[in-house]
C-alpha positions, 0 to 999 in steps of 0.5 A: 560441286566436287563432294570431295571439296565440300563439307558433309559429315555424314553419320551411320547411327541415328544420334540418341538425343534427336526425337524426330525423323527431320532431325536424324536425317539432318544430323546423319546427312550432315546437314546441321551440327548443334552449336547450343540448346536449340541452336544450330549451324546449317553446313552446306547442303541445308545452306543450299536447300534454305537458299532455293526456299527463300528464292521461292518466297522471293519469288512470291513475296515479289509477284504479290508486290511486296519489297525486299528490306532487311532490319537490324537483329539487335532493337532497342528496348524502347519501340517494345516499350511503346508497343507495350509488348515488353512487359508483356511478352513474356519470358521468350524475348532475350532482353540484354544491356549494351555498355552503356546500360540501354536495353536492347532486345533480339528480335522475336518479330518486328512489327515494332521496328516496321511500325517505327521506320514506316511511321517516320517516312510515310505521310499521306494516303498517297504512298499507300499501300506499302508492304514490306518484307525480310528474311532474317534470324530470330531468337526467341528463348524457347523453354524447350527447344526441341525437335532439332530447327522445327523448335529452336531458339535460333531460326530463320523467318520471312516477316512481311509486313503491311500498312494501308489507308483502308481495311479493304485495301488490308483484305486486298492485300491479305488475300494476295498474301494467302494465295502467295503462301499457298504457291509457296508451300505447294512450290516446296512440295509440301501437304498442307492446310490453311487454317483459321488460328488464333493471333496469340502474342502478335495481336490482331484478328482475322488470321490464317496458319498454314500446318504442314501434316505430320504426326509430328507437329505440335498443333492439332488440326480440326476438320471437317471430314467432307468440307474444307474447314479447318482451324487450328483446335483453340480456335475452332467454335464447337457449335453441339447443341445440349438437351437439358435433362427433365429430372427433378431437381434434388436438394443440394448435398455435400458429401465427403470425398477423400482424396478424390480429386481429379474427374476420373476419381470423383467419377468413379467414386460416386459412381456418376457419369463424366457428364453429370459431373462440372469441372472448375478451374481458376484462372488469373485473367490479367490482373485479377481471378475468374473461376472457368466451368466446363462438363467433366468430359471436357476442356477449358480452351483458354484461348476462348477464355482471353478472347471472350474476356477480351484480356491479354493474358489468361493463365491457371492460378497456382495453388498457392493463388488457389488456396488464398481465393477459394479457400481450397487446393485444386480439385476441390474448386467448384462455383458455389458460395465463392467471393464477389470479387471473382467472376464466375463464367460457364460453358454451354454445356454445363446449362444442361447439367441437372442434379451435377457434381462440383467441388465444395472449395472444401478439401475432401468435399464435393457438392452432388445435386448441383444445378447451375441454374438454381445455384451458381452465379454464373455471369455469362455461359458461353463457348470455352471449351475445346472441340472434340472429335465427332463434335459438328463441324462449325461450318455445318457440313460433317463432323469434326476429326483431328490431324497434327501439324507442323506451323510454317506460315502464319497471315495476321489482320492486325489493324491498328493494334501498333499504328495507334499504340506507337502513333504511326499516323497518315494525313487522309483524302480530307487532310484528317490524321489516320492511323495505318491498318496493318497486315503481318505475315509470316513464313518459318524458312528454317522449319520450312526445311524440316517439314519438307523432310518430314514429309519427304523421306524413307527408310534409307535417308531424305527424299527431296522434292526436286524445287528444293533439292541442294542438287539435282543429280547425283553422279556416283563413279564406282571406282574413282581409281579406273580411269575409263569411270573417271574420265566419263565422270569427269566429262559428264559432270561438265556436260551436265553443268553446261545444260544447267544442272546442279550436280554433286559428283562424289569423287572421294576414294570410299568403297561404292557401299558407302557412295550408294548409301550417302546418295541414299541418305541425301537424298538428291533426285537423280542418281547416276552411276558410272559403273563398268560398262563407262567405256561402252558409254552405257550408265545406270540412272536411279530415281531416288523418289520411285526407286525406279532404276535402268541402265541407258546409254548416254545418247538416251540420258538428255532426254530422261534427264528432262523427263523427269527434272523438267529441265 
């Protein structure tokens, strides 16, 4: 391609409103332009790179025996409807009305939709197991799109999806999966880990992230410092083990404690420890309230919460909810003389609380010799809060630190959540009606392509991996105008064309600066330059990764080339 002929905007400054290195280089290298809030046109380089990552999950998807498809954007209100999910999904599904009044939904996912074709044409054990994949945008309304296409309310994904007789048969293909996404992120060059998750919205159990590292990312990531645990943070068990203190045990006292409302606060103002003192919070856990205990030094995980509680939403109470339950603002909650009607649970670690501090469900009051033992009404302890760094790591080897990460893949066991929720039934060996256990996997092909350059830059631009380069040589004349450096070029570039390369010629009339720093800020593989030695055949060839530079002559360049991009 001609650079000439093609569109690539760059720009000299970084745009004030991006946050991120992935957007700024985007931006500046002229591979996106926003359209809306959280929404984006992807001009013709980042079209090229997201068409080599999808070739790649292709590639994948296919040799683990998946079928390519393609679903309509645009579902009806009714398949979420049966699901159960349109109520419950929340306020991130664009809901909209055709003509006629029927509601519609863009699609977030499409586990309905799968659910809905596959439940009408297939039958019989004997057609499965099935799986089934696309590459399509999604639209979710993003609270706060940010960070340029890693979080936007308009993205491309790769939805597959599976239906099986058996849950071997599920694990089977799971695995396949799971090794298929490994090849598919190691393919884009990409530092990864696949970590335990939690199924949030979709439903299910059994489910792996895949997070590419960045101080970027959103997740954090807990891991064992030497095994290869790791788990997303809501997700990870905290196996501590709490020695209960053998003091006496002090009569319980309240005490007045104005405006001390926070940890910190009532820490300092009664001159405890964090430890000594037990934090409570309300929830409304579905339809109704449950008050969470933890240690003051710790935090509710409220996935913890929805998984013991086995609800579909957890989510704080607001004060005005407070106030009516508890009698008090927050800050001032805590377990004692609290209505039947709300169940009261507990982390482990508060068991061990002796002589503790909690709220008074007073304002301005608190409780000091608090004992849960002796006075809570606890209905069950157990593990709700998140772990913390130095904490053992669940697997028993090491302890636990944390990293960030950006999500660009997600596996999910989801059983028969959708088959026994929208009767997507087969007949079994013995004629018996079944429902299909389903798997769901998911690959972010859109925040695939801005991890890769979170992961993959430097100061002077993008450095991409060569799998997943828009080209792969870059063939810069110095001064188009010299017809000795144009010639060559222009030979070159066929030749090179011819062996198979992708190569971006830059044959625009722009002082060779602005060539070099544009090649620099795109980022391509190889740079080769035609300088003033074209007439003795002599170029210089650059390595945009190392840096490495050295002049060759164009007998030597073949074989370079296929040294370094393996061609």
């Amino acid at each position: 391609m001609k650079q000439s002929m093609t569109f690539i905007p760059t720009l000299r400054e970084v745009p004030a409103d991006a946050e991120v290195k992935s957007h700024q280089l985007m931006l500046r290298a002229g591979f996106v332009r926003q359209s809306a809030s959280g929404v984006y046109s992807y001009l013709p380089l980042a079209q090229k790179v997201l068409k080599k990552i999808e070739q790649i999950v292709r590639e994948e998807m296919n040799s683990a025996g998946a079928v390519e498809l393609l679903m309509p954007a645009l579902q009806q209100a009714e398949l979420w409807q049966e699901s159960g999910r349109w109520y419950s999904y929340g306020s991130e599904l664009m809901r909209l009305k055709d003509r006629h009044g029927r509601e519609f939904a863009l699609g977030a996912t499409h586990e309905e939709m799968i659910t809905s074709i596959v439940r009408d044409e297939i039958k019989s054990y004997k057609r499965l197991p099935l799986t089934l994949y696309q590459i399509q945008s999604k639209f979710r309304d993003e609270k706060r799109p940010r960070f340029g296409v890693l979080r936007g309310r308009e993205f491309i994904m790769k939805d597959a999806y599976s239906f099986h007789a058996s849950h071997a048969s599920l694990d089977e293909v799971y695995e396949k999966m799971f090794q298929a996404y490994h090849n598919t992120f190691t393919r884009c060059g990409l530092d990864f880990r696949a970590v335990i998750a939690d199924s949030g919205a979709m439903g299910g159990k059994d489910t792996h992230e895949f997070m590419v590292l960045s101080d970027v990312g959103e997740d954090t990531i807990a891991y064992s410092d030497t095994s290869q645990y790791a788990a997303n943070i809501e997700m990870a068990p905290v196996l501590s083990k709490y020695e209960r203190s053998t003091e006496s045990l002090n009569e319980l006292e309240k005490i007045e404690t104005p405006q001390q409302k926070t940890i910190e606060e009532i820490s300092a103002f009664l001159q405890v420890s964090k430890e000594k003192c037990i934090k409570s919070l309300l929830f409304k856990v579905d339809d109704r309230f449950v008050l969470v205990l933890v240690r003051g030094d710790h935090e509710v995980n409220d996935i913890k919460v929805k998984n013991l509680l086995n609800v579909t939403v957890v989510e704080l109470a607001s004060a005005e909810e407070t106030k009516n339950t508890v009698g008090c603002l927050p800050g001032f909650i805590g377990p004692l003389n609290v209505a039947e009607d709300v169940e009261i649970i507990a982390d482990y670690a508060t068991s061990a609380v002796v002589n503790g501090v909690c709220g008074a469900n007073q304002e301005d009051y608190h409780y000091k010799g608090v004992t849960l033992e002796r006075d809570g009404r606890i209905s069950q302890f157990a593990d709700l809060r998140f772990i913390q760094e130095g904490d053992p790591s669940p697997d028993g080897e090491g302890v636990i630190t944390f990293a960030r990460g950006i999500e660009v893949g997600h596996v999910f066991k989801l059983g028969t959540r959708y088959s026994d929720a929208m009767n997507a039934t087969f007949l079994d060996e013995n004629g018996r009606s079944q429902s299909m256990i389903m798997g769901c996997y998911g690959i972010g092909v859109s925040r695939t392509l801005a991890a890769i350059i979170e992961q993959h830059h430097d100061e002077n631009g993008i450095v991409w991996p060569k799998s997943v380069a828009p080209f792969d040589i870059h063939l810069v004349p110095v001064n188009i105008k010299n017809d000795a450096q144009k010639d060559l070029a222009e030979n070159l570039y066929q030749q090179l064309m011819e062996k198979g390369y992708d190569v971006l010629l830059d044959d625009r009339q722009e002082r060779v600066g602005v060539k070099f720093a544009d090649s620099d800020l795109i980022g391509l593989p190889i740079r080769i330059t035609i300088g003033k030695r074209a007439d003795e055949g002599i170029v210089e060839l650059k390595v945009r990764k190392t840096g490495e530079s050295m002049e060759i002559s164009l007998n030597e360049l073949e074989s370079q080339l296929e040294l370094i991009l393996g061609n």
